[in-house]
N, C-alpha and C positions, 0 to 999 in steps of 0.2 A: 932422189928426193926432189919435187919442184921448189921451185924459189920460194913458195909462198909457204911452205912446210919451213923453210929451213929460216926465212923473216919471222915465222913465230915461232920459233925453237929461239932466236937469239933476239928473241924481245922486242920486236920492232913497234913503232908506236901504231896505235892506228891509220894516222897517213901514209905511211909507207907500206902497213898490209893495205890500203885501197888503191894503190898506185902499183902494187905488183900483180900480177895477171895472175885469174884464179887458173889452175891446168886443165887440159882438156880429157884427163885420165889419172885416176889413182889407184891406190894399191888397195887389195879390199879382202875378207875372206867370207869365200858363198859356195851356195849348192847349185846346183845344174838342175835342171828341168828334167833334159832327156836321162838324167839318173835314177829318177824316182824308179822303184820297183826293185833298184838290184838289191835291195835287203831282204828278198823274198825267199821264203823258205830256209834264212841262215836264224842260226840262234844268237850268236854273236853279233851284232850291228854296229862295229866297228864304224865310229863317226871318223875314224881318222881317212877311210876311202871316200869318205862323200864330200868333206869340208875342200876346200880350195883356196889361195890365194893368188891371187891374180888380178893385171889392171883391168879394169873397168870405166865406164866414159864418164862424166860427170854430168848429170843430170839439171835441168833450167831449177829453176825457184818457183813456187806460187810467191804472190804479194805476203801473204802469210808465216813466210819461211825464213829460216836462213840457213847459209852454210857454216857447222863448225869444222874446224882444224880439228881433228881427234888425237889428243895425245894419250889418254888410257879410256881401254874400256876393259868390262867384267862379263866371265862367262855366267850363264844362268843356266838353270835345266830347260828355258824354251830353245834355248840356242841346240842342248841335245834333241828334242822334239824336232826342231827344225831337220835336222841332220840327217836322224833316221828316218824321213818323214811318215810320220805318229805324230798323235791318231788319225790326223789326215797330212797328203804334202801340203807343204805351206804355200805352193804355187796356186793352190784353190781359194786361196784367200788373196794371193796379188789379184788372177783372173776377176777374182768376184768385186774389188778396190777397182780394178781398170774398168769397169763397166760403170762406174759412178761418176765418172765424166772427165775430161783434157787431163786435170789434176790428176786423178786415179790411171789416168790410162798409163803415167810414165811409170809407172809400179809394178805393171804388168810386163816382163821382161824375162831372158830364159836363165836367170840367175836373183838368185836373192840373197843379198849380201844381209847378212847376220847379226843382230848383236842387240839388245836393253837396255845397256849400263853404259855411259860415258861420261866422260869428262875433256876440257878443253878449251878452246879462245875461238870466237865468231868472229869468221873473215870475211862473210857478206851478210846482208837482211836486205829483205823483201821490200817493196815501195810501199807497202802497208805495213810493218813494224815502228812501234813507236816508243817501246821500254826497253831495247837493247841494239848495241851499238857493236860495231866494228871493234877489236879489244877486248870486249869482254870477256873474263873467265868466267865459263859455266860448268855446271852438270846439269844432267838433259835426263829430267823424268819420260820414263816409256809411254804415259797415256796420251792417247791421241786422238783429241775428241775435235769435232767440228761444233764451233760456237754458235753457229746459226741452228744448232738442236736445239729446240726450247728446252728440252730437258737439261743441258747439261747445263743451265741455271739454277736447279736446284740440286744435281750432283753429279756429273762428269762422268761417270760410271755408270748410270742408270740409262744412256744414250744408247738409240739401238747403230748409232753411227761410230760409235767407241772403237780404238782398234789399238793393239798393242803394236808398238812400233818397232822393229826392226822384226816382227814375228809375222804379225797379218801385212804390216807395210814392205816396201824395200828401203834400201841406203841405210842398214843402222849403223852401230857404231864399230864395230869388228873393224876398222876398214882406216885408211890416212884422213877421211873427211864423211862426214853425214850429213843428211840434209833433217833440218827438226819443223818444227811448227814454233813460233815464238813462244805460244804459250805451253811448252816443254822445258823451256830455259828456266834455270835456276842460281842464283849466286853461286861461285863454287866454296867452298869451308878454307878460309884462309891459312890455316894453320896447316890439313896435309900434301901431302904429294898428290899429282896425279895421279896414280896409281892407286893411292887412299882412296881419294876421294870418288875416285869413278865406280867404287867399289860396293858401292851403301844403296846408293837410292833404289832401285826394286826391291829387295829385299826388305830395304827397315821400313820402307814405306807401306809394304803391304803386310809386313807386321804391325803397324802404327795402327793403319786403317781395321784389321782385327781384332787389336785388344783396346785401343785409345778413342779412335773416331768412333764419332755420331752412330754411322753406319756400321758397327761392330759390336763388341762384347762390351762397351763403355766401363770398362774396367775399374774398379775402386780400391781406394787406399785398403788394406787387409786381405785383398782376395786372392786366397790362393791358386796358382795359374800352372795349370798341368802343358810341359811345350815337350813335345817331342822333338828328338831330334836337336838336342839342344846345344851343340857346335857345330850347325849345317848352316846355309845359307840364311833361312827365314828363321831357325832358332836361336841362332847365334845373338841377334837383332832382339827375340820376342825374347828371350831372358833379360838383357839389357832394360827394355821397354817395361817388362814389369819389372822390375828393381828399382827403378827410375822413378815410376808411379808411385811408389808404398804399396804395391801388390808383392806376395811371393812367390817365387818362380819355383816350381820341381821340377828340376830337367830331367829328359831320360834322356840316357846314350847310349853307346856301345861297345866302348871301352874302360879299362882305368885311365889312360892317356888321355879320354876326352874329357870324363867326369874331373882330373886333376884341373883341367884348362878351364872347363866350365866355373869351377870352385873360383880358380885363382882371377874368374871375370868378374865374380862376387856373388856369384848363387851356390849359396849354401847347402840345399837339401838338391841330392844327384842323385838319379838310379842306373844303375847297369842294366839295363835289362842285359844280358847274361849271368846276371846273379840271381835273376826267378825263379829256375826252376821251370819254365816252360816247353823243353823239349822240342823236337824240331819242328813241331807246327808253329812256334811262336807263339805271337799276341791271339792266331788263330785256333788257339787250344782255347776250349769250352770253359775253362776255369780261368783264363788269364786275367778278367776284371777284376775278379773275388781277388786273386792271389797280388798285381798290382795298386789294388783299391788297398787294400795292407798294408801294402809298404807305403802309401803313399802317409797313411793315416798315421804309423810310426815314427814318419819324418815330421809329419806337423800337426798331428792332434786332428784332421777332418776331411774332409774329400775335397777337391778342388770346386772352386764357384765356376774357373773358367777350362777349356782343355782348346790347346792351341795345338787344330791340325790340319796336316797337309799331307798324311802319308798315305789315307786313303782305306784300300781294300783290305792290309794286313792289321791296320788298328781299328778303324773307325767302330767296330763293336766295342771294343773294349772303352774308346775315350764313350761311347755313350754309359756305358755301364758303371763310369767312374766317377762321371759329374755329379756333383754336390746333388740333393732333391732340388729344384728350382734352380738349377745350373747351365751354363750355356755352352755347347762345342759350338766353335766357331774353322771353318775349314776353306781356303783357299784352295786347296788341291789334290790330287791323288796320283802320288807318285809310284805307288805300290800297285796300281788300279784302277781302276775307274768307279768297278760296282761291288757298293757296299753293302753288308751284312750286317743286321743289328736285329735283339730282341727289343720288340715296338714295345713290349709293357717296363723296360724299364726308364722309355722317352716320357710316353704318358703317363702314367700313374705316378710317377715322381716330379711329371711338370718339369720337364727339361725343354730348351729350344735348343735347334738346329742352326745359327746362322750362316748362311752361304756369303762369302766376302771374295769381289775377283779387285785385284790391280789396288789403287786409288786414285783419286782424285787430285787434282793439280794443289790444290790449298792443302791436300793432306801432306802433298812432295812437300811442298813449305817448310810447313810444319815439324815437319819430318829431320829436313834440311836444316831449319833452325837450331834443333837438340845436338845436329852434328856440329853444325858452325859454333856453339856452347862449348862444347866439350863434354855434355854430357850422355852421348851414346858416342862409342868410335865406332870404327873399323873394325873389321874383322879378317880381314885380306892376309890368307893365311901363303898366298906363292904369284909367282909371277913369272909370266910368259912375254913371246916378243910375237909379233903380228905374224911371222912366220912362222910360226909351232900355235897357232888358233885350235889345227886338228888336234894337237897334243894335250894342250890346256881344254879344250874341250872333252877329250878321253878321259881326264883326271876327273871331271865332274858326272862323265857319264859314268864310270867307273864305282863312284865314292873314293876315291883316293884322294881325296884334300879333307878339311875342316874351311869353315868359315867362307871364303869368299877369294875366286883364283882372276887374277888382270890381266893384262896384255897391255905392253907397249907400243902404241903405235906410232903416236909418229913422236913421244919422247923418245931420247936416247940414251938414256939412264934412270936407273929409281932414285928416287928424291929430290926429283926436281917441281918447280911449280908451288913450294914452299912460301906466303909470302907472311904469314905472324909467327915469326918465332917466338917472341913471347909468351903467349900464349898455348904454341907449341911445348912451352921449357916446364910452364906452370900446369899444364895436362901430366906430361909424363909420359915419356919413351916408352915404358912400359906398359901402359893402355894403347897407346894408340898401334903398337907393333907385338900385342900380345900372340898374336895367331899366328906370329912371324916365329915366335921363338920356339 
């Protein structure tokens, strides 16, 4: 561990992190260049042979930037994309960042250290940062937009220079140290741990940006909210988020185990889909709307106004089929797939839309951030890895073997540390915020 790891593990004020030498190498975990390909022709794509840790050199700053100290970060499903590289390797995206100029060329390199989600303390800023200092605890929203897009003045996302960080970029958070953009920094939510806390933001944020923001399904107090998947990374959050709102959530899931945890997060009406009745084509049996649209109407008297999806090719017929007449699926991603099936007379004739929603916007992370630092969405950080088992905690997500949201310790050296409102902490309750835990 260098010095500068171990001055902010034991508190050290800001002057003495700017007085200790940042190291010229840290610990990181990334994929290799020259590996792309060995997933070819296996059916298994074991991310545990491609991921790595290993040191790596520490890269200069733009004006723009600074360095965090990483004490937790969270795996995401880009971190598995990344791994197996699907749909493309993620090296086509550094190559295509380093042709953007000095800045971008340091991105292009034969490793790409991994990661979305973090949390931490900024041990340097850029000779152009002007909102954050040396000391600071943050968490570090993924959008990584250049300000000089005129677009990303009216929304951050709609920038054709947009880029998810530690996915299309290098340095993300998997690793003892990341480099961010200022305007990625976030307050970090005083009441939980590192580990808490580095846990939320992709997730709730681009659940937020789906059902809440402008740019989304602008969800209303009453509206019934169909989320699949609803102890997973982005369900886990979008049940929260509509509860939160005066919307109601139907979650689907996939066990009794999940539907209990779902309930005990405070949504009421659960499904199993393995209680349909749909045999082993699934959601992709010709009857699974009619027979889903059922149950849903049983649980709460009508069909959903909103359907919160991300699973893709195995649902997406069916969330069309389900939405309310004048209803909106709203879909971030296709983890099931990429290309979807649906009967078009029941989009048009009943006036349904489509809205497509990637990432969000820096004011949504706020936003977002804000409801956590409240206390009124938590966590959902159902286990917890250490920077050396990255391949492992990554397996468990590539797998489905978790619920909710899996961390890494990086450079903390225990959980529960980084704590600093216990009161607020006491008046939450242990059992919200460590629900996923139990």
């Amino acid at each position: 561990m260098s010095d500068l790891l171990q001055a902010v593990i034991n508190g050290a004020s800001p002057e003495e992190l700017l007085n200790t030498d940042l190291p010229e190498s840290f610990r990181a975990a990334y994929t290799l260049r020259d590996e792309v390909g060995i997933f070819e022709g296996q059916t298994d794509k074991d991310v545990r042979k491609s991921l790595h840790v290993g040191e790596v050199a520490m890269p200069e700053i733009a004006p723009d930037e600074c360095v965090v100290a990483v004490m937790s970060a969270a795996i995401n499903f880009n971190t598995v994309w990344s791994a197996i590289f699907e749909p493309v390797p993620t090296f086509a995206f550094l190559e295509k960042f380093g042709r953007s100029g000095p800045g971008g060329a340091r991105h292009d390199l034969p490793y790409h250290i991994l990661g979305s989600d973090g949390s931490g303390v900024v041990v340097r800023t850029g000779i152009g940062v002007k909102n954050w200092k040396v000391g600071d605890k943050v968490v570090i929203s993924p959008a990584y937009v250049d300000e000089e897009d005129h677009a990303s003045y009216d929304d951050g996302m709609m920038t054709e220079s947009q880029l998810a960080w530690g996915f299309e970029t290098n340095f993300g958070s998997l690793a003892e140290y990341c480099v961010v953009k200022a305007n990625q920094l976030i307050k970090k939510p005083a009441h939980l741990s590192w580990e808490e806390s580095a846990a939320s933001t992709l997730c709730a944020a681009t659940a937020y940006r789906m059902l809440v923001g402008s740019h989304g399904a602008q969800m209303k107090q009453g509206d019934v909210v169909l989320v699949w998947g609803g102890t997973g990374g982005l369900g886990s959050y979008a049940t929260q988020l509509v509860k939160n709102g005066g919307g109601i959530p139907v979650a689907v899931v996939g066990s009794e185990d999940k539907a209990a945890l779902v309930r005990r997060q405070g949504t009421e009406h659960v499904i199993n889909r393995n209680e349909l009745g749909l045999g082993p084509e699934g959601f992709r049996n010709r009857k699974a709307g009619r027979i889903l649209g059922e149950a849903i109407r049983s649980l709460v008297g009508e069909d959903p106004q909103i359907v919160f999806e991300y699973l893709g090719a195995e649902t997406f017929g069916t969330s069309v089929y389900v939405a309310k007449r004048g209803g909106k699926i709203v879909t971030c991603g296709s983890s099931t797939g990429y290309r979807h099936e649906y009967d078009n007379r029941f989009l048009w004739m009943r006036l349904k839309s489509i809205i497509g929603s990637h990432g969000f916007n820096y004011h949504e992370a706020v936003q977002t951030n804000r409801l956590i630092s409240l206390g009124m969405i938590h966590p959902t950080l159902s286990s917890v890895f250490d920077l050396d088992t990255a391949a492992d905690a990554t397996r468990a997500v590539q797998t489905n073997q978790h619920t909710g949201k899996v961390a890494l310790l990086c450079a903390a050296p225990s959980e529960g540390l980084g704590i600093d409102d216990r009161e607020l902490r006491e008046k939450i309750g242990e059992d919200k915020i460590n629900l996923y835990r139990s």
